[in-house]
VOZADO-520300 format. One record per residue (C-alpha): residue in one letter; x, y, z; residue number from 1. Coordinates in nm, 2 decimals. Layout:
N
ATOM  rest      c1      c2      c3   nr
ATOM     a       X       Y       Z  NUM
...
! end
This chain:
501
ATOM  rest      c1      c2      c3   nr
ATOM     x   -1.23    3.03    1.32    1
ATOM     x   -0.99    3.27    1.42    2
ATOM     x   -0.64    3.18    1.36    3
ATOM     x   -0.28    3.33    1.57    4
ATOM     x    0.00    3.37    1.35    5
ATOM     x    0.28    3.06    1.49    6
ATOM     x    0.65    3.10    1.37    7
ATOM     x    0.77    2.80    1.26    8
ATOM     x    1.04    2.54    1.40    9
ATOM     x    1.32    2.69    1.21   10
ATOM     x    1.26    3.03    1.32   11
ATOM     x    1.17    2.94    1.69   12
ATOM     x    1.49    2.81    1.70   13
ATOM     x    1.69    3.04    1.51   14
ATOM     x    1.54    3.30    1.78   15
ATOM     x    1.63    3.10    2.07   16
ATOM     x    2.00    3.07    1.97   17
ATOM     x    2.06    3.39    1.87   18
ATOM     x    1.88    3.53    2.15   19
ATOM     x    2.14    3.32    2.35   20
ATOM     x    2.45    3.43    2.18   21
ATOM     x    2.31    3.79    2.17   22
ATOM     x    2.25    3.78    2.60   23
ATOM     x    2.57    3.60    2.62   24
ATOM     x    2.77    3.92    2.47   25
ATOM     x    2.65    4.17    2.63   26
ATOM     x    2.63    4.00    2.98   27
ATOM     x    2.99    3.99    2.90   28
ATOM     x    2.98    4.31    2.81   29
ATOM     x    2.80    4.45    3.12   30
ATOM     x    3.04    4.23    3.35   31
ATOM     x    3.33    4.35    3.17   32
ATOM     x    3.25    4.70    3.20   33
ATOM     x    3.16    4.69    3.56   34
ATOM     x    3.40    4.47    3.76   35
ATOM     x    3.68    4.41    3.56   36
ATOM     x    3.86    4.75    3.68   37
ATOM     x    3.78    4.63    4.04   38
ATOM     x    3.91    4.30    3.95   39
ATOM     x    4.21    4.39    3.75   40
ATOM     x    4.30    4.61    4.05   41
ATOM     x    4.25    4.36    4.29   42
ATOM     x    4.46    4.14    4.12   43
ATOM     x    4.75    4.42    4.11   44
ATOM     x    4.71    4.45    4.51   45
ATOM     x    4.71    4.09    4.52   46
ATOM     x    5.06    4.07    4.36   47
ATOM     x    5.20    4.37    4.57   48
ATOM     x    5.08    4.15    4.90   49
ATOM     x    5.23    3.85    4.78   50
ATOM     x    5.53    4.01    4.64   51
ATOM     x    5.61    4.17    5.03   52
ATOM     x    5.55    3.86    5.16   53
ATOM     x    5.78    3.64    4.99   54
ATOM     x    6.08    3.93    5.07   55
ATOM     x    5.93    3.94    5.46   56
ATOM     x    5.97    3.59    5.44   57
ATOM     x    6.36    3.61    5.31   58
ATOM     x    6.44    3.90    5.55   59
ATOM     x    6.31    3.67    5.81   60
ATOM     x    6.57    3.37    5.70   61
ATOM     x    6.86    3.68    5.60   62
ATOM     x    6.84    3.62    5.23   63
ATOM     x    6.79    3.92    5.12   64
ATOM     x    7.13    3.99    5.00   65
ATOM     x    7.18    3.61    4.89   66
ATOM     x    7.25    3.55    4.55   67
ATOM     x    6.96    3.30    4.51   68
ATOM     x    6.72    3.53    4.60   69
ATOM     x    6.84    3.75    4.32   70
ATOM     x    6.67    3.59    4.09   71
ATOM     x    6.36    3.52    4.23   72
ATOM     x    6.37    3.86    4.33   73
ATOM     x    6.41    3.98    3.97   74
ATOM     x    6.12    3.70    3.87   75
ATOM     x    5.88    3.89    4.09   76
ATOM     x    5.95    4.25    4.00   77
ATOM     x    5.93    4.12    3.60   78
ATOM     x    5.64    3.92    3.61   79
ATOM     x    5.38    4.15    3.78   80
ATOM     x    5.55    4.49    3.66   81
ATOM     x    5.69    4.61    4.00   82
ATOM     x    5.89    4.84    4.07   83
ATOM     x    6.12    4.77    4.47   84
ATOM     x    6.33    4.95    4.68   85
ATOM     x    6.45    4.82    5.02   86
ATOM     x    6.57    5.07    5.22   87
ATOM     x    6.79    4.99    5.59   88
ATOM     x    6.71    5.23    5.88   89
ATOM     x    7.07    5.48    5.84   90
ATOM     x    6.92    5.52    5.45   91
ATOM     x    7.13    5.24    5.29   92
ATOM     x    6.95    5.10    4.96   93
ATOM     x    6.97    4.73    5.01   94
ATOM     x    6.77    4.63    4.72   95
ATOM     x    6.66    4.81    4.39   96
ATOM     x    6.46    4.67    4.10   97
ATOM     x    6.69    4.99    3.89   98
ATOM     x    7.00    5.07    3.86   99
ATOM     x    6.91    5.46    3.94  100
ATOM     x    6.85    5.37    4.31  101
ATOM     x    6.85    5.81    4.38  102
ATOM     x    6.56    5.82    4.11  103
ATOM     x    6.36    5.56    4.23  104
ATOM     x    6.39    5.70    4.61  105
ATOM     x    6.26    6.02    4.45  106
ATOM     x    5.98    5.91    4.30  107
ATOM     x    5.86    5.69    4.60  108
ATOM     x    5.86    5.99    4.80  109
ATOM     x    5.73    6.28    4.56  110
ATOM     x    5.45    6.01    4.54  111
ATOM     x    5.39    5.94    4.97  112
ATOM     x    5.46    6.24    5.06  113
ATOM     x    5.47    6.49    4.76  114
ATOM     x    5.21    6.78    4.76  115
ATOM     x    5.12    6.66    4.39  116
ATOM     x    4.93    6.35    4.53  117
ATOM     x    4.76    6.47    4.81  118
ATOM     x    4.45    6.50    4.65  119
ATOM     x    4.49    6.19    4.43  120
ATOM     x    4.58    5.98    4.76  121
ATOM     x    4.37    5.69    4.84  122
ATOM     x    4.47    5.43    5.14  123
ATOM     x    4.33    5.11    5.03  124
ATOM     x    4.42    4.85    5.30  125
ATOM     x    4.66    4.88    5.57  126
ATOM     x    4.81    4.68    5.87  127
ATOM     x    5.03    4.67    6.12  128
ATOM     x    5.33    4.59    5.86  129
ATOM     x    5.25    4.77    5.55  130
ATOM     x    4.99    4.99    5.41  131
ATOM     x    4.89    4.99    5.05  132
ATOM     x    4.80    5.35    4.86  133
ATOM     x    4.61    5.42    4.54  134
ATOM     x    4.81    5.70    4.36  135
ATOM     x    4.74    5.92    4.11  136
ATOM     x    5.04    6.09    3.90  137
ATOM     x    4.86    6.44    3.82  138
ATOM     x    5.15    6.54    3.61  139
ATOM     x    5.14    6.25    3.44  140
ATOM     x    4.82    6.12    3.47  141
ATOM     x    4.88    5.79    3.56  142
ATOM     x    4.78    5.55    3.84  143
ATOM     x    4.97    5.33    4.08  144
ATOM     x    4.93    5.13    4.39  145
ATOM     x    5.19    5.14    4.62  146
ATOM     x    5.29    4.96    4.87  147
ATOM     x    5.51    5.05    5.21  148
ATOM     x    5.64    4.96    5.51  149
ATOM     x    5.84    4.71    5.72  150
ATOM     x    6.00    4.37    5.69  151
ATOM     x    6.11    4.17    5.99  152
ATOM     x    6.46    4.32    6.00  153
ATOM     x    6.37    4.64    6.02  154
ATOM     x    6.42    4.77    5.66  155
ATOM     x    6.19    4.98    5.50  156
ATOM     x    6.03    4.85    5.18  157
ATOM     x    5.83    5.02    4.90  158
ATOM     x    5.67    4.85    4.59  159
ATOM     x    5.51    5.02    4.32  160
ATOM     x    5.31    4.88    4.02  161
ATOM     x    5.13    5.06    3.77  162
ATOM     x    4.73    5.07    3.70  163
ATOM     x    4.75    5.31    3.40  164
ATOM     x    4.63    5.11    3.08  165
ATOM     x    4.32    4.93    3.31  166
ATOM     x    4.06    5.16    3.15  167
ATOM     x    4.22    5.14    2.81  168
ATOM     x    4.21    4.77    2.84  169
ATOM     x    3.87    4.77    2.95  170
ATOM     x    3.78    5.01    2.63  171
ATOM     x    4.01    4.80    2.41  172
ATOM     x    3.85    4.45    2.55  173
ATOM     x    3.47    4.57    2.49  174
ATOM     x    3.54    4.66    2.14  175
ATOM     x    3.76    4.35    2.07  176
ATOM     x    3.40    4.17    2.25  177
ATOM     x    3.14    4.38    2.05  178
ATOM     x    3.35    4.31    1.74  179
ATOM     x    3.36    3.89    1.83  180
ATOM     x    2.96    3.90    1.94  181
ATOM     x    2.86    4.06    1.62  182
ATOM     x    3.04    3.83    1.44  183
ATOM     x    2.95    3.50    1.65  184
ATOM     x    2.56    3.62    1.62  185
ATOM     x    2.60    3.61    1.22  186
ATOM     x    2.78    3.32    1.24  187
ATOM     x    2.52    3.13    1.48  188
ATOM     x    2.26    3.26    1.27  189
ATOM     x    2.42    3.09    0.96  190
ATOM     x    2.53    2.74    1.15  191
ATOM     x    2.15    2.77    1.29  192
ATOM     x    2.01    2.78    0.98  193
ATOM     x    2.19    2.50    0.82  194
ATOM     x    2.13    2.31    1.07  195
ATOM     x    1.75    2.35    1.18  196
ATOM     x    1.69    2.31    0.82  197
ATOM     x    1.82    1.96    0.86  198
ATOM     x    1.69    1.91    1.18  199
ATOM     x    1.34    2.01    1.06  200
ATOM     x    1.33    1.89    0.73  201
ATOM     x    1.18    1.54    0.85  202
ATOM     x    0.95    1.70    1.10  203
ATOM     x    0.81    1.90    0.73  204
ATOM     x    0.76    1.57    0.58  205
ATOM     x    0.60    1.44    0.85  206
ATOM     x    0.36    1.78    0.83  207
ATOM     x    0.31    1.71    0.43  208
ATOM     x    0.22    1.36    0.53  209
ATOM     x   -0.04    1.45    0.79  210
ATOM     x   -0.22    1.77    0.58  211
ATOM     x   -0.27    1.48    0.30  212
ATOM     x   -0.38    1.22    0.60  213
ATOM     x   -0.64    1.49    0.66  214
ATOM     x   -0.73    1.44    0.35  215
ATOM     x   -0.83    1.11    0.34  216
ATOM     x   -0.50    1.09    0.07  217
ATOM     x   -0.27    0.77    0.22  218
ATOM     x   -0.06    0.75   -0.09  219
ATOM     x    0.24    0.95    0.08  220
ATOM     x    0.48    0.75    0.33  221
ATOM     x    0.77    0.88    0.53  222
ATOM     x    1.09    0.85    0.43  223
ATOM     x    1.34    0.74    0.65  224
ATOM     x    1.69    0.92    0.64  225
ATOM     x    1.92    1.12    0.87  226
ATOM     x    1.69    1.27    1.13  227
ATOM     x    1.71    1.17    1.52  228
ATOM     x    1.59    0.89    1.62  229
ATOM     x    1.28    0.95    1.77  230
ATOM     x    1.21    1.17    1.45  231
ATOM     x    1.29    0.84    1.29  232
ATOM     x    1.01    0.63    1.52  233
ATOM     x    0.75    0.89    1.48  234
ATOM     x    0.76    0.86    1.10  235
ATOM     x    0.74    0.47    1.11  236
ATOM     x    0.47    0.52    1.31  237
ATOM     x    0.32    0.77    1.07  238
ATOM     x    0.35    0.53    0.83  239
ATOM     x    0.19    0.24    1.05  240
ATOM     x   -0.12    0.51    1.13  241
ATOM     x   -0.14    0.59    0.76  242
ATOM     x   -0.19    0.18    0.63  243
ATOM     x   -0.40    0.15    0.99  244
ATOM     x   -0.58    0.47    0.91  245
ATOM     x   -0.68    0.35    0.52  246
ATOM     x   -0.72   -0.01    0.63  247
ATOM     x   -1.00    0.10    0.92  248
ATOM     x   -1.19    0.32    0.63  249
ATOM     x   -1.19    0.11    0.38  250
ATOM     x   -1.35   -0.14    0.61  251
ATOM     x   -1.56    0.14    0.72  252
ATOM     x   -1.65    0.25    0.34  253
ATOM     x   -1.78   -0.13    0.22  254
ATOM     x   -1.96   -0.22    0.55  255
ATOM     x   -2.09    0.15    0.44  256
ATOM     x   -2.16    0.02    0.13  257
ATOM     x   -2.31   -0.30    0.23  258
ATOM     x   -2.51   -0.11    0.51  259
ATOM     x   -2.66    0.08    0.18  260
ATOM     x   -2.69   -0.22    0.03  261
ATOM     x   -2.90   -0.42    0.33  262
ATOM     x   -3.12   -0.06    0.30  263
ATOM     x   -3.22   -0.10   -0.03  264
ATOM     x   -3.26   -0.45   -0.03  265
ATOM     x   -3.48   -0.43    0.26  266
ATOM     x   -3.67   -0.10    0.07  267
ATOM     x   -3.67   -0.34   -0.15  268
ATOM     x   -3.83   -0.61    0.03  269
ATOM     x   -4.08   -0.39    0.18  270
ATOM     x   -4.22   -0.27   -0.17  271
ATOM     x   -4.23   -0.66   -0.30  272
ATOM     x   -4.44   -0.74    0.04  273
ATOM     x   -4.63   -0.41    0.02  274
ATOM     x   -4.71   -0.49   -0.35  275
ATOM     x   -4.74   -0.89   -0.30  276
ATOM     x   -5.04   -0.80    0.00  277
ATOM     x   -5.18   -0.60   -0.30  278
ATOM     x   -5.16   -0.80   -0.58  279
ATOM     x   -5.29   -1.09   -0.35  280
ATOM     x   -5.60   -0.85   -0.20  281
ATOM     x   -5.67   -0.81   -0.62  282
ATOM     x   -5.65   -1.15   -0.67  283
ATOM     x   -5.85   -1.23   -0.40  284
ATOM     x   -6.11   -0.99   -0.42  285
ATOM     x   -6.31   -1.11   -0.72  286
ATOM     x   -6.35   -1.48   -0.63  287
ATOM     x   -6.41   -1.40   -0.30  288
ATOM     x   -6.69   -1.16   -0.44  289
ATOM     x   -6.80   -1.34   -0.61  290
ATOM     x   -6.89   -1.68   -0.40  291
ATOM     x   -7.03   -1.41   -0.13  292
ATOM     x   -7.26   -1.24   -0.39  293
ATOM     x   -7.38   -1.62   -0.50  294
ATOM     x   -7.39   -1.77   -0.19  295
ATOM     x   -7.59   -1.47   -0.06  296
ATOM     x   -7.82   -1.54   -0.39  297
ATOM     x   -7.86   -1.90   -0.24  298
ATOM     x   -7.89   -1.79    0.11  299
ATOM     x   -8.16   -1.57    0.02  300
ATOM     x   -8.34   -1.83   -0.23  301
ATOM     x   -8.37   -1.53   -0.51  302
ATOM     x   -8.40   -1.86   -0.79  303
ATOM     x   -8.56   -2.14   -0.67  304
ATOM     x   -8.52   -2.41   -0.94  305
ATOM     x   -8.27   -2.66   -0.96  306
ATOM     x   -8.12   -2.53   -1.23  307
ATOM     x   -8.04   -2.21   -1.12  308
ATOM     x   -7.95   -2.32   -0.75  309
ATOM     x   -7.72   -2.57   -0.94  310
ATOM     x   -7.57   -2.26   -1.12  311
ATOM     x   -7.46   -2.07   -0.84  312
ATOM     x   -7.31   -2.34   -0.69  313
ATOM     x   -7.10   -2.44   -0.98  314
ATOM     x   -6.96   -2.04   -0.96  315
ATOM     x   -6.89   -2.08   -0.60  316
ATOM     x   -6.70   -2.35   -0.66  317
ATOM     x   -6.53   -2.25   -0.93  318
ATOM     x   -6.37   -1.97   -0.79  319
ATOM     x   -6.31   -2.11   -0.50  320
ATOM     x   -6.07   -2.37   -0.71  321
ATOM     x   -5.94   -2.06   -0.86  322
ATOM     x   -5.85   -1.94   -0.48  323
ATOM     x   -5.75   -2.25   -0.39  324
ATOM     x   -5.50   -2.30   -0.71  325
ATOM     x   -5.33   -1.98   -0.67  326
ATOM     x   -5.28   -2.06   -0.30  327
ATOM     x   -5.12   -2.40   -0.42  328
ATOM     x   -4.92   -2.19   -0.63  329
ATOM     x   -4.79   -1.95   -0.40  330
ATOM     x   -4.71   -2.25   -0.14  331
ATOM     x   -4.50   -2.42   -0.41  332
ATOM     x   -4.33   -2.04   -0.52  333
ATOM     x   -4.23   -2.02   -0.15  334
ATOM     x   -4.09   -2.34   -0.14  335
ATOM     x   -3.92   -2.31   -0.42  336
ATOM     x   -3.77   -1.95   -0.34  337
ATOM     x   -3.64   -2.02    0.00  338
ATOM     x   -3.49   -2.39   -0.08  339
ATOM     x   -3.80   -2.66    0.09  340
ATOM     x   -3.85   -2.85   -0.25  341
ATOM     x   -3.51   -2.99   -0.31  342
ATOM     x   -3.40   -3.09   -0.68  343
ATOM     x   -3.44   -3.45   -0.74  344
ATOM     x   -3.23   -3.52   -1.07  345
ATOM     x   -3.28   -3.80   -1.28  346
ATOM     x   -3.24   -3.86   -1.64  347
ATOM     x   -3.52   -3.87   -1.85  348
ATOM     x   -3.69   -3.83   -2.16  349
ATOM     x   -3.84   -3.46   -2.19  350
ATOM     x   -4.03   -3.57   -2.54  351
ATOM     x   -4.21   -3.80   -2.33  352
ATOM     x   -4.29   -3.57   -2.11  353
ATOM     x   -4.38   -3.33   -2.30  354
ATOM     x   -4.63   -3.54   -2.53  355
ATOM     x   -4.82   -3.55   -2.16  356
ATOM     x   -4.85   -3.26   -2.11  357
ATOM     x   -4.99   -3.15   -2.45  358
ATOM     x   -5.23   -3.47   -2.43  359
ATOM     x   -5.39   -3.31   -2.10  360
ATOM     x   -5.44   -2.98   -2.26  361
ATOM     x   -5.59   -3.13   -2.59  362
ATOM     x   -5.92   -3.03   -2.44  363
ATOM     x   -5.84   -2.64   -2.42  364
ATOM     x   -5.65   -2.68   -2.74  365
ATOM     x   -5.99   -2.78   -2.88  366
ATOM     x   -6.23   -2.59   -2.71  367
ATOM     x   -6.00   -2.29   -2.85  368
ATOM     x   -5.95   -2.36   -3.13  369
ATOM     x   -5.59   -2.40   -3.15  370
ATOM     x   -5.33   -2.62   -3.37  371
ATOM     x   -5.01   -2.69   -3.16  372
ATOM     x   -4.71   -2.87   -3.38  373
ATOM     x   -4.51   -3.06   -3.19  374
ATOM     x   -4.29   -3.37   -3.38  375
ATOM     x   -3.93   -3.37   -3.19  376
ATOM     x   -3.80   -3.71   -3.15  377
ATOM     x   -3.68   -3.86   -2.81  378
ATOM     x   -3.44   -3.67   -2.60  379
ATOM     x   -3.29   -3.76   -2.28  380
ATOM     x   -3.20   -3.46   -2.03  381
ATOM     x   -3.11   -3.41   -1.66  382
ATOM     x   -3.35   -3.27   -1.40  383
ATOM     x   -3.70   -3.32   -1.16  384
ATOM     x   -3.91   -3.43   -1.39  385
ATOM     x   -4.16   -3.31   -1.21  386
ATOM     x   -4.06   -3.00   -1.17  387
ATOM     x   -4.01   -2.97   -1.52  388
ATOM     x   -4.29   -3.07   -1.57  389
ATOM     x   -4.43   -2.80   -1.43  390
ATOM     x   -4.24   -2.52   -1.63  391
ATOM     x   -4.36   -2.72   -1.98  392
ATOM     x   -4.76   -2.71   -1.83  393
ATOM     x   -4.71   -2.32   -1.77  394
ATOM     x   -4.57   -2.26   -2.07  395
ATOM     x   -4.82   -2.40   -2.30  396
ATOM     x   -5.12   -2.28   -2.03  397
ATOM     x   -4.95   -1.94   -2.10  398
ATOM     x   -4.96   -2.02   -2.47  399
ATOM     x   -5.28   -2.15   -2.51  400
ATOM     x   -5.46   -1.81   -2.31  401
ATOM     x   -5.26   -1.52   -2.52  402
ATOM     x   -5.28   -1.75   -2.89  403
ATOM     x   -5.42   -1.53   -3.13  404
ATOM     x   -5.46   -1.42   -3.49  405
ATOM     x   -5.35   -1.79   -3.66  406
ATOM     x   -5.40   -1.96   -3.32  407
ATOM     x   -5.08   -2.14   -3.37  408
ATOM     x   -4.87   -2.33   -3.12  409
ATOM     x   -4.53   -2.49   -3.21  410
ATOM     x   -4.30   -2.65   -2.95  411
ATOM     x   -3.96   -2.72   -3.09  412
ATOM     x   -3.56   -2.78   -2.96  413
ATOM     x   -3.23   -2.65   -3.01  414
ATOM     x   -2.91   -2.80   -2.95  415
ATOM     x   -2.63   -2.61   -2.81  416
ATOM     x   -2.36   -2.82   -2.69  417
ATOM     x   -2.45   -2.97   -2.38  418
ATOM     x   -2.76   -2.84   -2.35  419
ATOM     x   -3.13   -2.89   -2.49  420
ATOM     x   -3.33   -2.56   -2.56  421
ATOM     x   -3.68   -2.62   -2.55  422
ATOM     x   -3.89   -2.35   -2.70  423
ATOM     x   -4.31   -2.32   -2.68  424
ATOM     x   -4.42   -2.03   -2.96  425
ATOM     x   -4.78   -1.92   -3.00  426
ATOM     x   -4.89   -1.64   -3.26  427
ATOM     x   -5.04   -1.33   -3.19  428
ATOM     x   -4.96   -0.99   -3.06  429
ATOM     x   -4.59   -0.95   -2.90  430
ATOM     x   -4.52   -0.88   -2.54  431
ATOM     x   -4.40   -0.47   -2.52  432
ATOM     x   -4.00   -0.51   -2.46  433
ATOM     x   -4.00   -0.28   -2.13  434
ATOM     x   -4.27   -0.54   -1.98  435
ATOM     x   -3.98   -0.86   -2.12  436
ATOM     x   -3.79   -0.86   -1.82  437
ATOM     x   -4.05   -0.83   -1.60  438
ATOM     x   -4.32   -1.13   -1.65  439
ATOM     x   -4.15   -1.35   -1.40  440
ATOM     x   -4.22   -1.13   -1.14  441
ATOM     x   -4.51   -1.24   -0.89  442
ATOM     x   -4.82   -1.16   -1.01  443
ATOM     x   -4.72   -0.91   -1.29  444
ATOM     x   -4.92   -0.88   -1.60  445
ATOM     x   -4.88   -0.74   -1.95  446
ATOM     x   -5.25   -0.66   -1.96  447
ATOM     x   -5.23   -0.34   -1.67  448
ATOM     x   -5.63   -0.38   -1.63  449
ATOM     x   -5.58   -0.69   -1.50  450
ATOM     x   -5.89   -0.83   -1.64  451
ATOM     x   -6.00   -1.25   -1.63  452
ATOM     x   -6.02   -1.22   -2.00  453
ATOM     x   -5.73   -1.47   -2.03  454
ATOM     x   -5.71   -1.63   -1.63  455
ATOM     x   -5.43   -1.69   -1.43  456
ATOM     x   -5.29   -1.55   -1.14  457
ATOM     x   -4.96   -1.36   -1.29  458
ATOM     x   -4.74   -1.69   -1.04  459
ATOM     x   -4.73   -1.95   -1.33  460
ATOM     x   -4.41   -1.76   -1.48  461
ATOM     x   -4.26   -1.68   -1.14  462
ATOM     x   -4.23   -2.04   -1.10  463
ATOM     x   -4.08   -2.10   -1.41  464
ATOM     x   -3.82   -1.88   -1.30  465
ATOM     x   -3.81   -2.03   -0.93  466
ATOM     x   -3.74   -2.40   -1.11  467
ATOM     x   -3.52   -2.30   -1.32  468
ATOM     x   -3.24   -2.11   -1.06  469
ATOM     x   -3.29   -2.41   -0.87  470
ATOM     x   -3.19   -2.61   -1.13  471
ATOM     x   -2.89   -2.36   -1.21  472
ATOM     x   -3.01   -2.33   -1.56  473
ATOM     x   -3.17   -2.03   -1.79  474
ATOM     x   -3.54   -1.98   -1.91  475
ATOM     x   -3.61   -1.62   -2.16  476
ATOM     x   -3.83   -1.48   -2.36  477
ATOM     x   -3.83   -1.30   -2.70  478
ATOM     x   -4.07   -1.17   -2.98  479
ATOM     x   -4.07   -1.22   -3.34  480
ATOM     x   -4.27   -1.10   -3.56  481
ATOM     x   -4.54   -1.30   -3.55  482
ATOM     x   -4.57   -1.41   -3.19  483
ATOM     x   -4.36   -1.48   -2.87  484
ATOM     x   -4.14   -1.77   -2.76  485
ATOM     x   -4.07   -1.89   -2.40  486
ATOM     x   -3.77   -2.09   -2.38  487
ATOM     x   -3.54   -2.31   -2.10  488
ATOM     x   -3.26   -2.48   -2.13  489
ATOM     x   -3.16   -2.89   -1.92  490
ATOM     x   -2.85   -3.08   -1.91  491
ATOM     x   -2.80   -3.38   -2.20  492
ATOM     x   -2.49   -3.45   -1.95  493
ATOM     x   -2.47   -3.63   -1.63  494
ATOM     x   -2.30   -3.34   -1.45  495
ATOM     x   -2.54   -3.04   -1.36  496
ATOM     x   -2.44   -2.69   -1.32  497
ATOM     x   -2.32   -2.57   -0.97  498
ATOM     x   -2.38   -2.15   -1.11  499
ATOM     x   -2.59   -1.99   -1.26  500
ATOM     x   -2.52   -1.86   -1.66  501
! end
């Protein structure tokens, strides 16, 4: 994008004012150059007008010879440079502004009716009473305006004044001028400078402040000092934008966040359901293979004896216990996941319980061969029995299926302050240690085939797990050498835990 080049504040206004001062000197300049002559002489005719008229006025009331009027008389000749000379009818001087009355008669007339000032002879106003003359003295090369004419009695009056030094003074004025607008234009430029530079200093931090707002950086804050007022309000209200401005994204950034979050958990969700329909289709597929391949076999009468009719039927229902357990199991998962089976605590004795459940499994223990050693003495914990329960019958279940090598089962406790650790360890082969974390997933097995070599349904450890957060207690795993131990821990105390370790 295509940028224009922008001056900033402190030139902009630099230029303004000194464009200003500059116009302002030479408009006096031009004015001075082209009326002040006019006016100047204007004034000088103005004086001669009202100089005649204050003596017409005295010859009018016979003061002209009165000793009062001698020094008004002399005011008026003094002040605007005039020269006077009152003349009666038979060629008496009456009044003189000098002493040389014969001199100044001469010069009045070599300059009305002289040959030397014919052709520098200009009538500039005239009336009935007087007429007024601009003059110009070849020989000296001067200027005049001079007045003649009438008063009331009947003298005759001439007044003179001088317009010699007008150019000179306009010459000497637009020097003096050039000389003061040179210097006021240097010193505006240095008073502008000074004080733009304070003027604008704010409205720079405010800038700085914005450039890093645009930035997403809300670290810097204005500063409040000497600038104007509303300089003043629109940095606290920078400021305010700037902790509005961070507040608004941070909310923005950890609904972002938890927006990712909701994402992945619900990717998340869509794998476990994606892989829970799969691992329940595998599940389901054998057994439900199977009872269609023997009830077809019945159906079709392929063995007609008892014994083999019998046969098939014990399969079919066999696997449709199977079916029917891991659908028990998944039922009491779900309740168990989303809260429905609620923790009934009571205290009781978990060697007891235990001894149970080992005395139903003394059957599989046999039929496989399998010595399980198991001599704790009585020990009263906190929790469902029942649910516990549970977690001990899946533990030794799990036990009993991987037992190998010395076909060994020990069950055993450990104390730890107020809690019981009771630990079920069968010999044989050790579960791979990036597979530990995950058997208490739903339906996950170490064995990837997935064969029925060992039974179950991959949910017997996910509910373990299930129990054991509703119970707000912890349940591992870990190798040794010589086999694997599954472990959970209960309350010896009255009060259970409200977290989980």
């Amino acid at each position: 994008m295509r940028h224009s080049y922008k001056w900033s504040v402190t030139t902009q206004i630099c230029v303004v004012i000194i464009g200003l001062v500059t116009g302002t000197v030479l408009l006096c300049w031009f004015l001075n150059t082209t009326f002040l002559e006019d006016y100047y002489s204007r004034t000088k005719m103005g004086q001669l007008v009202g100089g005649y008229d204050t003596i017409d006025q005295a010859s009018r009331e016979e003061r002209l010879l009165s000793i009062d009027f001698d020094v008004e008389l002399d005011r008026l000749c003094a002040n605007a440079n005039i020269e006077l000379l009152i003349v009666a009818p038979d060629g008496t001087v009456v009044r003189s502004s000098s002493n040389d009355a014969l001199n100044l008669i001469n010069r009045f007339l070599d300059v009305l009716f002289g040959a030397s000032a014919d052709e520098g002879r200009r009538e500039v106003l005239s009336n009935d009473n007087y007429s007024i003359l601009q003059v110009t003295d070849s020989r000296m090369g001067s200027e005049y305006l001079v007045l003649w004419g009438t008063l009331a009695d009947g003298n005759l009056i001439m007044m003179r004044t001088a317009l010699e030094g007008i150019r000179a003074s306009v010459n000497i004025s637009n020097r003096f001028l050039a000389y003061i607008g040179i210097g006021s234009v240097l010193l505006s430029m240095f008073i502008v400078v000074l004080v733009t530079r304070r003027i604008t200093r704010p409205i720079r931090q405010l800038t700085d402040i914005s450039r890093q707002m645009t930035e997403l950086d809300f670290t810097a804050k204005y500063e409040p000092g000497r600038g104007s007022k509303e300089i003043e309000q629109l940095g606290a209200h920078m400021n305010q934008l700037s902790e509005t401005l961070e507040l608004s994204i941070s909310e923005l950034k950890t609904a972002n966040n938890e927006l990712k979050i909701d994402i992945e958990k619900k990717e998340q969700i869509d794998e476990m359901r994606k892989e829970f329909l799969s691992n329940v289709s595998h599940e389901l597929k054998t057994p439900l293979a199977l009872i269609q391949g023997y009830a077809e076999g019945l159906s079709e009468c392929i063995n007609d004896d008892a014994e083999s009719r019998s046969f098939y039927c014990e399969v079919i229902m066999d696997e449709a216990g199977k079916m029917n357990r891991m659908v028990g199991k998944l039922l009491t998962l779900n309740h168990l996941e989303f809260g429905n089976d609620p923790v009934a605590m009571s205290r009781f004795d978990v060697t007891e319980l235990i001894a149970g459940v080992v005395e139903s499994a003394s059957l599989l223990l046999e039929q496989g061969g399998i010595t399980l050693d198991f001599s704790e003495a009585p020990a009263y914990v906190w929790g469902d029995e029942f649910q516990i329960e549970e977690v001990v019958t899946n533990y030794l279940s799990n036990a009993i299926h991987y037992a190998a090598g010395k076909k060994c089962i020990r069950i055993f406790y450990t104390v730890k302050e107020d809690v019981l650790r009771v630990s079920v360890f069968n010999t044989g082969s050790g579960i791979p240690e990036e597979d530990l974390a995950r058997v208490w997933d739903k339906f996950y097995k170490v064995d990837k085939a997935r064969t029925r070599e060992y039974g179950g349904s991959g949910i017997g450890l996910s509910i373990v797990k299930a129990i054991m957060d509703s119970h707000h207690r912890a349940c591992g795993v870990k190798n040794h050498a010589d086999g694997v131990e599954f472990w959970m821990e209960l309350d010896k105390n009255a009060v259970a835990r409200t977290g989980k370790e």
